[in-house]
PDB file of N, CA, C and O in Angstrom:
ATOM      1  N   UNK A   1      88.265 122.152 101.382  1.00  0.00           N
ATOM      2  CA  UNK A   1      88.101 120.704 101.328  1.00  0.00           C
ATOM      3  C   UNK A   1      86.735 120.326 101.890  1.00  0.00           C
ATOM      4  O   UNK A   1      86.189 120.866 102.852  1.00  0.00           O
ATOM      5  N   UNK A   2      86.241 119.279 101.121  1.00  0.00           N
ATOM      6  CA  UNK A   2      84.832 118.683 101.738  1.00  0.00           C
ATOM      7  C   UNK A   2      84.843 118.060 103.481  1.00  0.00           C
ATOM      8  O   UNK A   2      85.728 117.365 103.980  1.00  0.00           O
ATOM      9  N   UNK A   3      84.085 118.360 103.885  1.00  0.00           N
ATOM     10  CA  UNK A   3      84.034 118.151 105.266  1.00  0.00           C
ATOM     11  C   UNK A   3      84.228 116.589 105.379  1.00  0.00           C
ATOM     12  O   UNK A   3      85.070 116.117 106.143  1.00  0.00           O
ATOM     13  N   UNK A   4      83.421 115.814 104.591  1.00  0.00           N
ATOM     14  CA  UNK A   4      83.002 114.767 104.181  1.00  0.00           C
ATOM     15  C   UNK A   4      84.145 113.673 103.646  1.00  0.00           C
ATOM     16  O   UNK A   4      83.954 112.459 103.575  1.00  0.00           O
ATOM     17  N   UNK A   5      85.443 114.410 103.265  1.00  0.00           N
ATOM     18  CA  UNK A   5      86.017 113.702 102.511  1.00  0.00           C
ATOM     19  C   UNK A   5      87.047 112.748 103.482  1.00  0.00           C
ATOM     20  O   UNK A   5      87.387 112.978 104.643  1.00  0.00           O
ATOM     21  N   UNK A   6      87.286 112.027 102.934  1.00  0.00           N
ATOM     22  CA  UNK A   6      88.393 110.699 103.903  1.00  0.00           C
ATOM     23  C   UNK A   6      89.778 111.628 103.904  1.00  0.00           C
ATOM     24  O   UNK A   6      90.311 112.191 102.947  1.00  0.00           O
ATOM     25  N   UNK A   7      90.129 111.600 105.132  1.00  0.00           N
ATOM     26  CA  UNK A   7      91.396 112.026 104.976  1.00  0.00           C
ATOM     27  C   UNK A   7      92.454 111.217 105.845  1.00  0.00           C
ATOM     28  O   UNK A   7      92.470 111.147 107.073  1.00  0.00           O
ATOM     29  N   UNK A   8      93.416 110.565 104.867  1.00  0.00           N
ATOM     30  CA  UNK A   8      94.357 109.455 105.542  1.00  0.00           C
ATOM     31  C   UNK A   8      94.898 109.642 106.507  1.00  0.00           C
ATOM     32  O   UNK A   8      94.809 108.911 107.493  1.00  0.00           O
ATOM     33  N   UNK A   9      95.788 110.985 106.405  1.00  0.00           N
ATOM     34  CA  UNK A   9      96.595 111.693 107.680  1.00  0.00           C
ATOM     35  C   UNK A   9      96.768 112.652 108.032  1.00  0.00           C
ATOM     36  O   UNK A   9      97.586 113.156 107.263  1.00  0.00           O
ATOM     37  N   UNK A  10      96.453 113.465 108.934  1.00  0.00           N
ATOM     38  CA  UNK A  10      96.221 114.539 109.285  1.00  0.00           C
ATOM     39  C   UNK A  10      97.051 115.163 110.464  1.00  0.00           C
ATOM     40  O   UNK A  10      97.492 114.265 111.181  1.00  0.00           O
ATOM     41  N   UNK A  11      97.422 116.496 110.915  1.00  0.00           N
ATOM     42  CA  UNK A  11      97.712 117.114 112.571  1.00  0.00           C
ATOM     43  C   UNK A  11      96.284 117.251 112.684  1.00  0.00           C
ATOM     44  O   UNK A  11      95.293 117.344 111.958  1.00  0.00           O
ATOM     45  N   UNK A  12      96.629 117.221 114.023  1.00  0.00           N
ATOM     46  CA  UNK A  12      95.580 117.417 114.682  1.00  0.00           C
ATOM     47  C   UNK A  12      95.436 117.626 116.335  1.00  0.00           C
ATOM     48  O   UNK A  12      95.207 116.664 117.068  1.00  0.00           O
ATOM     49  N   UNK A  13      95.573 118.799 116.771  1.00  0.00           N
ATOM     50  CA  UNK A  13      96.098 119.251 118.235  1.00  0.00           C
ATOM     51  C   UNK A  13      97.518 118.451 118.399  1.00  0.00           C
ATOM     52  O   UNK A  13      97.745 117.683 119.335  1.00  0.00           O
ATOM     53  N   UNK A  14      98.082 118.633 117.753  1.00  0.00           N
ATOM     54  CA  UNK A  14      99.773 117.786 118.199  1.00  0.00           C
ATOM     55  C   UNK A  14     100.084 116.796 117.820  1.00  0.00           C
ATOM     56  O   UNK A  14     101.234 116.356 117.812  1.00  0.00           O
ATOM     57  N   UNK A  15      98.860 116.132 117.340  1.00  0.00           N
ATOM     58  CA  UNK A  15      98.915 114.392 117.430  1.00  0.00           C
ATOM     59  C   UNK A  15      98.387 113.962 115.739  1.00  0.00           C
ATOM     60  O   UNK A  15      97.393 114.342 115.121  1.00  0.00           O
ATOM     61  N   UNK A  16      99.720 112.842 115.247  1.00  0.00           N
ATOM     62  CA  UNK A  16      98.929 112.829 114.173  1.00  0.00           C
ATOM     63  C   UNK A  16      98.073 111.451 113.921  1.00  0.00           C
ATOM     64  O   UNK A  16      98.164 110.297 114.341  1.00  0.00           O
ATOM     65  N   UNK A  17      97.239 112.114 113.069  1.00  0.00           N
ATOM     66  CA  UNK A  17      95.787 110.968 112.941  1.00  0.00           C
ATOM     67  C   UNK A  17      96.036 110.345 111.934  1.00  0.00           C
ATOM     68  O   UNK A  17      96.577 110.947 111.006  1.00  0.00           O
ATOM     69  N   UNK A  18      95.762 109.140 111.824  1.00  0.00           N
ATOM     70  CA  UNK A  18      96.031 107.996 110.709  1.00  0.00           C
ATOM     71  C   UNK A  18      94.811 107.636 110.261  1.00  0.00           C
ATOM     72  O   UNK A  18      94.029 107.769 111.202  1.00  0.00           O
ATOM     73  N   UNK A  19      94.228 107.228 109.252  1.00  0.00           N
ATOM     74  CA  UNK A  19      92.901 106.455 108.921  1.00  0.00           C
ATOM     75  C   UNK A  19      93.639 105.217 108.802  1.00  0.00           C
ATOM     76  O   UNK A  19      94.557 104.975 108.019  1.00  0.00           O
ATOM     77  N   UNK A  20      92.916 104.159 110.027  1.00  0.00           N
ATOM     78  CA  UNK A  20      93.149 102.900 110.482  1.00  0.00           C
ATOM     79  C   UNK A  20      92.805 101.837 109.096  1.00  0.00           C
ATOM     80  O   UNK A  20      91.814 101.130 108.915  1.00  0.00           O
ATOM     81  N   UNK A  21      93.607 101.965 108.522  1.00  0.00           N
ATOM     82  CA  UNK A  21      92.950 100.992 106.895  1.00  0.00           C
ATOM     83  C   UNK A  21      92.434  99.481 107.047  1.00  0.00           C
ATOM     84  O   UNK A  21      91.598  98.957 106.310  1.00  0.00           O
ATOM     85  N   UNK A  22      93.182  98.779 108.304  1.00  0.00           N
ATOM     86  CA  UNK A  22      92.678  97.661 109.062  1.00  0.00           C
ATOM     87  C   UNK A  22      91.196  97.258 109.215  1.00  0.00           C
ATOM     88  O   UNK A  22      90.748  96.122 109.365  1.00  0.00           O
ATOM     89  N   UNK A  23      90.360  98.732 109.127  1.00  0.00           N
ATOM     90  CA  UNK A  23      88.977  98.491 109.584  1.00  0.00           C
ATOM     91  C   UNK A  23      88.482  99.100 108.473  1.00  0.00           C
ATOM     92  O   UNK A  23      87.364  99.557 108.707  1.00  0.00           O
ATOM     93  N   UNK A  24      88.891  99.315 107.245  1.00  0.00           N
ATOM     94  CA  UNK A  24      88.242  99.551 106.103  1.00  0.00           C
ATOM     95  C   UNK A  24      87.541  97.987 105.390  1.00  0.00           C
ATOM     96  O   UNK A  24      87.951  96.843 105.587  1.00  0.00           O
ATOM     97  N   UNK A  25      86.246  98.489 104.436  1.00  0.00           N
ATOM     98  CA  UNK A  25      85.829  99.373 104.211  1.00  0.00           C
ATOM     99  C   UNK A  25      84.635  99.525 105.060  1.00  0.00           C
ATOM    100  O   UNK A  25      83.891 100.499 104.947  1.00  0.00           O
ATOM    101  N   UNK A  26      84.406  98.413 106.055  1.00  0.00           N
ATOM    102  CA  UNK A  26      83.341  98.432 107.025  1.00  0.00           C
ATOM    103  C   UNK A  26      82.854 100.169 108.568  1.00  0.00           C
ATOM    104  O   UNK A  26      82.057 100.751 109.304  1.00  0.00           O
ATOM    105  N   UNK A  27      84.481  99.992 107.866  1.00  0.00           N
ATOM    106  CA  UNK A  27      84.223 101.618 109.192  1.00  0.00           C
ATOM    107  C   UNK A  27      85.168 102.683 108.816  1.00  0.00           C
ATOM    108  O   UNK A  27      85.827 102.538 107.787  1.00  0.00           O
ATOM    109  N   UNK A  28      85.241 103.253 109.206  1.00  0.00           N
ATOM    110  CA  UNK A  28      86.174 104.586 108.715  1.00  0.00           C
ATOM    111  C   UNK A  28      86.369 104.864 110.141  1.00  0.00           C
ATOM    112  O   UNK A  28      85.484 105.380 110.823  1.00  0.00           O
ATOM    113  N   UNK A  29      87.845 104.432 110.729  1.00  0.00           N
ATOM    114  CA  UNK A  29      88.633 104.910 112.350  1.00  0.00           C
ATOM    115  C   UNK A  29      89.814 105.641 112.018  1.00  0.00           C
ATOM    116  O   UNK A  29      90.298 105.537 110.891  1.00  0.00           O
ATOM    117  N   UNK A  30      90.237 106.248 112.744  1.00  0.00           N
ATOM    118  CA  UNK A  30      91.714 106.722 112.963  1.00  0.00           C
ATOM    119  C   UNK A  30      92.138 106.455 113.733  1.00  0.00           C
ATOM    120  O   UNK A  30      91.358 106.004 114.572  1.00  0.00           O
ATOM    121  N   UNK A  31      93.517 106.476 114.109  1.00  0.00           N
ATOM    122  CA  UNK A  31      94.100 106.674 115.048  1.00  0.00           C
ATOM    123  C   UNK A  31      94.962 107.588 115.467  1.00  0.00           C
ATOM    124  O   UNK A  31      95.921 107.726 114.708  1.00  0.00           O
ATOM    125  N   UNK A  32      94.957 108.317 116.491  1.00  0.00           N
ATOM    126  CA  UNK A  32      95.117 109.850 117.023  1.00  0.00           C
ATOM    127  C   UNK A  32      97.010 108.577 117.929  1.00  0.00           C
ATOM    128  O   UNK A  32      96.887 107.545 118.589  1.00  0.00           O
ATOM    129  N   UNK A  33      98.294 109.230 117.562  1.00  0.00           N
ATOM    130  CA  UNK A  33      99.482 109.208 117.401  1.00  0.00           C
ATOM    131  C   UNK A  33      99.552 110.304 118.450  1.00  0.00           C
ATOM    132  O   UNK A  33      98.814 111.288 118.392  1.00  0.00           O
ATOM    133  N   UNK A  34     100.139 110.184 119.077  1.00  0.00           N
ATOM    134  CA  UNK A  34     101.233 110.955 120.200  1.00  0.00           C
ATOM    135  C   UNK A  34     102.781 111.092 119.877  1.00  0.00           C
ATOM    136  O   UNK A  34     103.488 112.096 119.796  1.00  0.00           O
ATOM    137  N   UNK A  35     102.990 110.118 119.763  1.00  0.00           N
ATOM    138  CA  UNK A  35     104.600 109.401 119.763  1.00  0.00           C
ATOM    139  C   UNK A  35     105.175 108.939 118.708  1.00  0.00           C
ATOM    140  O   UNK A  35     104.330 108.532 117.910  1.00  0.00           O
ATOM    141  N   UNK A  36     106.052 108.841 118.409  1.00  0.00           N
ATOM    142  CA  UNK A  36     107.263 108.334 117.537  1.00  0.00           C
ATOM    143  C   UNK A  36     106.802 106.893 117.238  1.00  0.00           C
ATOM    144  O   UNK A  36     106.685 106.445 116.097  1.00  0.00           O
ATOM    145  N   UNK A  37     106.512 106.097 118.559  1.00  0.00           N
ATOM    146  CA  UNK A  37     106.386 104.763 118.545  1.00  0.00           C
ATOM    147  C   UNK A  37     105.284 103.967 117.694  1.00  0.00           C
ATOM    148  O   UNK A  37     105.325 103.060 116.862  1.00  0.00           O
ATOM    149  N   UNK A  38     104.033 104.924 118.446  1.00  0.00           N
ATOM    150  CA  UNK A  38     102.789 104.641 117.835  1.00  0.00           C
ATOM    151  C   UNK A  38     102.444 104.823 116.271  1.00  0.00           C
ATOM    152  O   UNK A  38     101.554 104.220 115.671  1.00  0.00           O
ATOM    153  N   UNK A  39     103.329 105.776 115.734  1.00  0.00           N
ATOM    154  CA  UNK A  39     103.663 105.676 114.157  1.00  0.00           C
ATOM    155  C   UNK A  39     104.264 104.317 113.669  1.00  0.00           C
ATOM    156  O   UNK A  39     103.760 103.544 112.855  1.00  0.00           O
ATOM    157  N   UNK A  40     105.249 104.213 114.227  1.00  0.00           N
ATOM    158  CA  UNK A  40     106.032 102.784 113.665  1.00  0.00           C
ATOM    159  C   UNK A  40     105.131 101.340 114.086  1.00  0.00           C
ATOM    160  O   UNK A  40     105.329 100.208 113.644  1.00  0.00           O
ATOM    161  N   UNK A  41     104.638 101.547 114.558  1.00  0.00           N
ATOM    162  CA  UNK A  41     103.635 100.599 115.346  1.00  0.00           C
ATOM    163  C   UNK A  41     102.475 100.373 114.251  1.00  0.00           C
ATOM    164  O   UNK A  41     102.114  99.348 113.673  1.00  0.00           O
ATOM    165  N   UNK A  42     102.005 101.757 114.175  1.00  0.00           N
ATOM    166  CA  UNK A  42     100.805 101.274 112.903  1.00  0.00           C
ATOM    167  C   UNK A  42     101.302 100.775 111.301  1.00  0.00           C
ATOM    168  O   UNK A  42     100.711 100.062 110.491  1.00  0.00           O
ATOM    169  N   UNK A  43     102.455 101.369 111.229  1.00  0.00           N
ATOM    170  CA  UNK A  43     103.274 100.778 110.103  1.00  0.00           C
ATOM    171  C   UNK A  43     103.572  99.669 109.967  1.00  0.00           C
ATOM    172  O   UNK A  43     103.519  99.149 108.852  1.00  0.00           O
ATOM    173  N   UNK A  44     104.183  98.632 111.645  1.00  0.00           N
ATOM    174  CA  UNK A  44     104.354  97.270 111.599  1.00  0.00           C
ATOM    175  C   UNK A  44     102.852  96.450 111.221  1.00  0.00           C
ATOM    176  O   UNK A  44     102.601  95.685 110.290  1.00  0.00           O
ATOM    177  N   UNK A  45     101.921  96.983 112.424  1.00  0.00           N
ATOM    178  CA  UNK A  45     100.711  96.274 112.097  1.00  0.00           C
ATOM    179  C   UNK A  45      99.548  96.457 110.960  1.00  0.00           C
ATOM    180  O   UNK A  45      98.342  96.217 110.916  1.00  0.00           O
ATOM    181  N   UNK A  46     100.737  97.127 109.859  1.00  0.00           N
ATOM    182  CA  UNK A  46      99.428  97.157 108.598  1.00  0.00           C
ATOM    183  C   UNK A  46      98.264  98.217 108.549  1.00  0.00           C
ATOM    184  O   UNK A  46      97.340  98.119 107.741  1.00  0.00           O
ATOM    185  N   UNK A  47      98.385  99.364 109.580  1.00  0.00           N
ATOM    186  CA  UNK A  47      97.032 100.073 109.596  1.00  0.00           C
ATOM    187  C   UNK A  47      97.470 101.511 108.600  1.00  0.00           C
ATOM    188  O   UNK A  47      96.610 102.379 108.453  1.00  0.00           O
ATOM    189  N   UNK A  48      98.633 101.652 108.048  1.00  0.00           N
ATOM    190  CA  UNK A  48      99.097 102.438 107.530  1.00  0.00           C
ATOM    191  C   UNK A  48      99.234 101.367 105.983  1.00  0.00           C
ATOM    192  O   UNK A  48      99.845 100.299 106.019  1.00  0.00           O
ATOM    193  N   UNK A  49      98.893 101.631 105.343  1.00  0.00           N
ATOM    194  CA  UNK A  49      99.329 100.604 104.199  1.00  0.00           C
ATOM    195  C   UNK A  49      99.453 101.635 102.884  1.00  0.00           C
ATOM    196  O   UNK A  49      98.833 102.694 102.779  1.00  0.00           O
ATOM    197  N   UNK A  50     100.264 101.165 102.041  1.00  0.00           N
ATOM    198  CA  UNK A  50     100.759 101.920 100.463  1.00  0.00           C
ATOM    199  C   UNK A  50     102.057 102.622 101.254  1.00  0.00           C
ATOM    200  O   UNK A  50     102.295 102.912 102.427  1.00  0.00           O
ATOM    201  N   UNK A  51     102.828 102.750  99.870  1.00  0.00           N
ATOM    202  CA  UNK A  51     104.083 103.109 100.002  1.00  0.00           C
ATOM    203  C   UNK A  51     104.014 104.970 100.463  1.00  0.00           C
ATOM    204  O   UNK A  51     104.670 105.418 101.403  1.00  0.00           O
ATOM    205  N   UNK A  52     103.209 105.725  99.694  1.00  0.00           N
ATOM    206  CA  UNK A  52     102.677 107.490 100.022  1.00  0.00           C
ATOM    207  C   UNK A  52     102.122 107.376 101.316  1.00  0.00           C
ATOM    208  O   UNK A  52     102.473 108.335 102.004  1.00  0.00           O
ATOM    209  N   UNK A  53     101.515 106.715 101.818  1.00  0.00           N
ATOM    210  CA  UNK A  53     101.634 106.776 103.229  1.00  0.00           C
ATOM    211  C   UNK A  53     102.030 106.421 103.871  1.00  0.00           C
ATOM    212  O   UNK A  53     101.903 107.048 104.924  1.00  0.00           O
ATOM    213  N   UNK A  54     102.940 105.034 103.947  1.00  0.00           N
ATOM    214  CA  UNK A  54     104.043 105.178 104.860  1.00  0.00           C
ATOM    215  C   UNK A  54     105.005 106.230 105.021  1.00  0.00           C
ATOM    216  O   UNK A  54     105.518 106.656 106.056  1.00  0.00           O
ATOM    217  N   UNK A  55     105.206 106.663 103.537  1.00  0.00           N
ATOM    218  CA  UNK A  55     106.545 107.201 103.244  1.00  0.00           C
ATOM    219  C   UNK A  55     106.318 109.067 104.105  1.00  0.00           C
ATOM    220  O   UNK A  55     107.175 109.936 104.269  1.00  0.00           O
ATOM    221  N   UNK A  56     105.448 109.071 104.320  1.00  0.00           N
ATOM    222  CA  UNK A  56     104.441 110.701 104.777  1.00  0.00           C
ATOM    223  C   UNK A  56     104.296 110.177 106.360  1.00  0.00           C
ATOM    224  O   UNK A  56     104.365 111.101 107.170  1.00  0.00           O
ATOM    225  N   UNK A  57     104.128 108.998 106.867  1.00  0.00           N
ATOM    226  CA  UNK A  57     103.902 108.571 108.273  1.00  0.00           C
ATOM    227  C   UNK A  57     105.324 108.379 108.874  1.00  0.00           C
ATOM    228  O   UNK A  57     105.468 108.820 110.014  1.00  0.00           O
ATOM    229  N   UNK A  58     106.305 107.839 108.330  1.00  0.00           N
ATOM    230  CA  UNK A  58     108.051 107.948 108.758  1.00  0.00           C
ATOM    231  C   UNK A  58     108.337 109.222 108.300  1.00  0.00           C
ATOM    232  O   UNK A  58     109.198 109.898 108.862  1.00  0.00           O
ATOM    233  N   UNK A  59     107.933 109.486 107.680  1.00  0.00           N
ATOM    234  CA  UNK A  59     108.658 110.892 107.623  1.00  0.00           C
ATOM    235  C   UNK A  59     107.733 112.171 108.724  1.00  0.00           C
ATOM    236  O   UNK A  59     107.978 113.376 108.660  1.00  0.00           O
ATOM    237  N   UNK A  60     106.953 111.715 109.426  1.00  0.00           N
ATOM    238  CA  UNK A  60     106.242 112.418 110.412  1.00  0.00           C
ATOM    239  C   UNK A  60     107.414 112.319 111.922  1.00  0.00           C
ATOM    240  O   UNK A  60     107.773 113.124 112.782  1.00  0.00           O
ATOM    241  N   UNK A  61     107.671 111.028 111.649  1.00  0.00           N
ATOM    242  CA  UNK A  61     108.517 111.035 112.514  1.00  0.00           C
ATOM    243  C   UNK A  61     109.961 111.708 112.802  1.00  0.00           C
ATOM    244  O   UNK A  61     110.328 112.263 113.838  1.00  0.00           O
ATOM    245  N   UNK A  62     110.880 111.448 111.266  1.00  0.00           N
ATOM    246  CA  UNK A  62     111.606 112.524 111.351  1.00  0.00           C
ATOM    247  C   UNK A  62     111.225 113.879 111.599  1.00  0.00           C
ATOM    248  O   UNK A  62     111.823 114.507 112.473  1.00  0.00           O
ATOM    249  N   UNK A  63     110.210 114.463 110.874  1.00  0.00           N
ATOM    250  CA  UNK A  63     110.310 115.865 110.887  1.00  0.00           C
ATOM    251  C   UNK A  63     109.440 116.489 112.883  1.00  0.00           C
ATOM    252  O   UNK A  63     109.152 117.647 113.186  1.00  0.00           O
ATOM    253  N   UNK A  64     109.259 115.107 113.868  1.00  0.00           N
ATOM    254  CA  UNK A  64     108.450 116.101 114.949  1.00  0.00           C
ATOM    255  C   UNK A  64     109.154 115.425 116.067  1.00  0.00           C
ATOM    256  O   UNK A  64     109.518 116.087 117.038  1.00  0.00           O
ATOM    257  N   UNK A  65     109.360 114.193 115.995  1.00  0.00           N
ATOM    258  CA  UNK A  65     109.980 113.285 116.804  1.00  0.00           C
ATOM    259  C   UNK A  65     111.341 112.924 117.702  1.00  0.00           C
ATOM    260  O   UNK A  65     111.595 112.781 118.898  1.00  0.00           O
ATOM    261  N   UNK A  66     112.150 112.853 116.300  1.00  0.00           N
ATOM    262  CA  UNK A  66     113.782 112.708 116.703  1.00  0.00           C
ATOM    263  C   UNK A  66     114.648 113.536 116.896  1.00  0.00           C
ATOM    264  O   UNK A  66     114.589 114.618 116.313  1.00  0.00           O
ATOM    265  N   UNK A  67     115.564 113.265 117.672  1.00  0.00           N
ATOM    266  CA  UNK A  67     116.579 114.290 118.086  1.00  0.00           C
ATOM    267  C   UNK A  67     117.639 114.795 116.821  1.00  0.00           C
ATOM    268  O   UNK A  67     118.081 114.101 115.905  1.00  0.00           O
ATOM    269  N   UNK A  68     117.803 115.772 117.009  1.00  0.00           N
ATOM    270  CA  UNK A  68     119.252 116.644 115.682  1.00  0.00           C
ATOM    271  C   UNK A  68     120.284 115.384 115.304  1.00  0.00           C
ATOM    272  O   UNK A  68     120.981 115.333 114.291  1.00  0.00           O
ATOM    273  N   UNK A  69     120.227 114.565 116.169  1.00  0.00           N
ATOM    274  CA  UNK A  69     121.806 113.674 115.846  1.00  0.00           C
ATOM    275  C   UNK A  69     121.155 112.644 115.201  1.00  0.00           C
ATOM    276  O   UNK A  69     121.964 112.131 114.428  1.00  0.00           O
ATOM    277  N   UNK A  70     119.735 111.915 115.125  1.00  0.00           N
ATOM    278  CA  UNK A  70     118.937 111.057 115.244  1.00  0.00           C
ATOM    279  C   UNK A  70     119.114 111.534 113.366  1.00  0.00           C
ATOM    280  O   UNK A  70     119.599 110.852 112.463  1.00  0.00           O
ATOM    281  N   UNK A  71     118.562 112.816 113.305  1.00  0.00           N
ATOM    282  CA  UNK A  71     118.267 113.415 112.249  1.00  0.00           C
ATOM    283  C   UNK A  71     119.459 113.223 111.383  1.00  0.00           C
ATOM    284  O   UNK A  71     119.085 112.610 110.383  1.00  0.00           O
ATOM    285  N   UNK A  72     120.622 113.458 111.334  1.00  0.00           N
ATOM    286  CA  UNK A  72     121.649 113.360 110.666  1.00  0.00           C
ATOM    287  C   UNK A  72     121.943 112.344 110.150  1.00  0.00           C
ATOM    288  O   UNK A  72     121.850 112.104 108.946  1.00  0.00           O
ATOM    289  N   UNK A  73     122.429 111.450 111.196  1.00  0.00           N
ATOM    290  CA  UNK A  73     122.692 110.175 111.120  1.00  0.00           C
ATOM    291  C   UNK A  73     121.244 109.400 109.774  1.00  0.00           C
ATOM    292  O   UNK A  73     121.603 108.918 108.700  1.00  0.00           O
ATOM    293  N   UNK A  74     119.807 109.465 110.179  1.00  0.00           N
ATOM    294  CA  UNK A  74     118.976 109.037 108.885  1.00  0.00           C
ATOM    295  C   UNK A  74     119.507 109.723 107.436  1.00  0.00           C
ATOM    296  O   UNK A  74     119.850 109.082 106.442  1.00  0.00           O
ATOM    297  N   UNK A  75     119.492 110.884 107.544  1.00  0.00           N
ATOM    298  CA  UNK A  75     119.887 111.595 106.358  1.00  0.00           C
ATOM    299  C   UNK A  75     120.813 111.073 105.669  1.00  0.00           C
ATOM    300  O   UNK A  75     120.434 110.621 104.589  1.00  0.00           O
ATOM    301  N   UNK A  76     121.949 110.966 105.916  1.00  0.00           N
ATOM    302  CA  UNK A  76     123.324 110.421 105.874  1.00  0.00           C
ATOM    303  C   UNK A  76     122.837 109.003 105.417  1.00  0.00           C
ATOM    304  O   UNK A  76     123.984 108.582 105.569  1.00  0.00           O
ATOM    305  N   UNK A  77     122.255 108.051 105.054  1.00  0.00           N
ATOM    306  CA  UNK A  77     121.358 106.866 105.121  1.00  0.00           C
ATOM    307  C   UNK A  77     120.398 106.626 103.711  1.00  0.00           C
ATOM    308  O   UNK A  77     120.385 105.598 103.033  1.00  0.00           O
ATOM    309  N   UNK A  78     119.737 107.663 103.512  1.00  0.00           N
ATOM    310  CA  UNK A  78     118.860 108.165 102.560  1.00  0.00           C
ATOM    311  C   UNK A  78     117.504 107.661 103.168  1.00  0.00           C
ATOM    312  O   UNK A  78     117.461 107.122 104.274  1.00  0.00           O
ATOM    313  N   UNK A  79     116.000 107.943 102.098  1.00  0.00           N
ATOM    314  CA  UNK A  79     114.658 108.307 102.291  1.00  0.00           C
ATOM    315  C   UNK A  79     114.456 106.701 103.009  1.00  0.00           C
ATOM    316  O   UNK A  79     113.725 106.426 103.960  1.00  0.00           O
ATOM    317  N   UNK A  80     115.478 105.625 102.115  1.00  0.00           N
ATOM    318  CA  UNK A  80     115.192 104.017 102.394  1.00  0.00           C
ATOM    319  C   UNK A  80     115.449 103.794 103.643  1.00  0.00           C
ATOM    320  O   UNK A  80     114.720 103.158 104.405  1.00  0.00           O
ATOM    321  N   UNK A  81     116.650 104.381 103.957  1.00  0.00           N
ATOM    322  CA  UNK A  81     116.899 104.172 105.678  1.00  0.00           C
ATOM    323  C   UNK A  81     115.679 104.576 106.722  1.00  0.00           C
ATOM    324  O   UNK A  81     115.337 103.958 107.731  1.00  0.00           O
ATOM    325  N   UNK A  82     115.241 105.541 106.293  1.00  0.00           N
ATOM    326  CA  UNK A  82     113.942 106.007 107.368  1.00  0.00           C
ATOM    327  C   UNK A  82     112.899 104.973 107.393  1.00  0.00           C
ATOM    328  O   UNK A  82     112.575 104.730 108.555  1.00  0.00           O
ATOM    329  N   UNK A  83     112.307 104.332 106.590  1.00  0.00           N
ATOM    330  CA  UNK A  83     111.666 103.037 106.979  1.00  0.00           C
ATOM    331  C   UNK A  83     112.272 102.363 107.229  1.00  0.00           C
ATOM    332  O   UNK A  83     111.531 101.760 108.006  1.00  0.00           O
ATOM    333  N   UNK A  84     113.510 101.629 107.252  1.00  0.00           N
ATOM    334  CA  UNK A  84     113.853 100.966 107.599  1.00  0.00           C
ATOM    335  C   UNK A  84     114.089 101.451 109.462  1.00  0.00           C
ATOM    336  O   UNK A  84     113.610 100.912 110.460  1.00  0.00           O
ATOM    337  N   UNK A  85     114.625 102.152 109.393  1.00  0.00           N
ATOM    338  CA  UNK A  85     114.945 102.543 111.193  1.00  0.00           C
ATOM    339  C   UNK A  85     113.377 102.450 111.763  1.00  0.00           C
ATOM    340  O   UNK A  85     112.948 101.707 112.645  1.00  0.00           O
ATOM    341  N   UNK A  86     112.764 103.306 111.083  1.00  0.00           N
ATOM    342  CA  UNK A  86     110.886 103.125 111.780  1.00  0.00           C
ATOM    343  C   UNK A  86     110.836 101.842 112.159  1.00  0.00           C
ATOM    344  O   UNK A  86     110.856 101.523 113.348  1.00  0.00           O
ATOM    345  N   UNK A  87     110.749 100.776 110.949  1.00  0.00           N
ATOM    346  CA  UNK A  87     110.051  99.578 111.307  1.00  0.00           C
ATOM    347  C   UNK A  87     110.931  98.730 112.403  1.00  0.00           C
ATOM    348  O   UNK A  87     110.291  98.004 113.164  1.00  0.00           O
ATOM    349  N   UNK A  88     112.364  98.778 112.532  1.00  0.00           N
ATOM    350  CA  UNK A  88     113.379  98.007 113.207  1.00  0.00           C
ATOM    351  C   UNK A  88     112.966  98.907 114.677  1.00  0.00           C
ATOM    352  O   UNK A  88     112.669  98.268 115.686  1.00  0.00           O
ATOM    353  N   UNK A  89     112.976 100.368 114.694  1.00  0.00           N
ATOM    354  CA  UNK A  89     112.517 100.738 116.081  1.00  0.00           C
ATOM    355  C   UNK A  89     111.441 100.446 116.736  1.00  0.00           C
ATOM    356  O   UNK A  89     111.402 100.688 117.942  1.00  0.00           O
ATOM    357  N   UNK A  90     110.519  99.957 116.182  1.00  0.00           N
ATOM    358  CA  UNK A  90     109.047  99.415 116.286  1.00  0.00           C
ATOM    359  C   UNK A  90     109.862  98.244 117.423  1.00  0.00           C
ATOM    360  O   UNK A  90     109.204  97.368 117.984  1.00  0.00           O
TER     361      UNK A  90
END
């Protein structure tokens, strides 16, 4: 991959990085994610925008975040429930 190229979301030492779309097209930021929260957070406030990246940013959360029972219980729910729980846990 080009060194150069935009990349929306990424790992990155543990933490995943978002390209902050909020500050497009004037700047190109990310934001470096720790937590469960800070995902649903950029999702409420718009810095995550389009449906492929939300749908890749909640689902970051299932797959590093939530506990086995946490996990079930969404599943049991389907792909719609997982945004929905993201944005309501926000």
């Amino acid at each position: 991959m080009n060194d150069s190229a935009v990349q929306p979301l990424r790992w990155e030492g543990g933490a995943l990085v978002l390209l902050d779309q909020r500050r497009l097209p004037q700047e190109e930021a990310y934001l470096h994610i720790q937590h469960e929260d800070g995902v649903a957070t950029a999702i409420r406030d718009m810095a995550v925008r389009g449906a492929p990246a939300i749908g890749v940013a909640a689902g970051s959360i299932v797959s590093n975040y939530v506990s086995e029972k946490t996990l079930q219980y969404v599943a049991g729910i389907g792909f719609i429930g997982i945004g929905i729980w993201t944005l309501v846990k926000a």
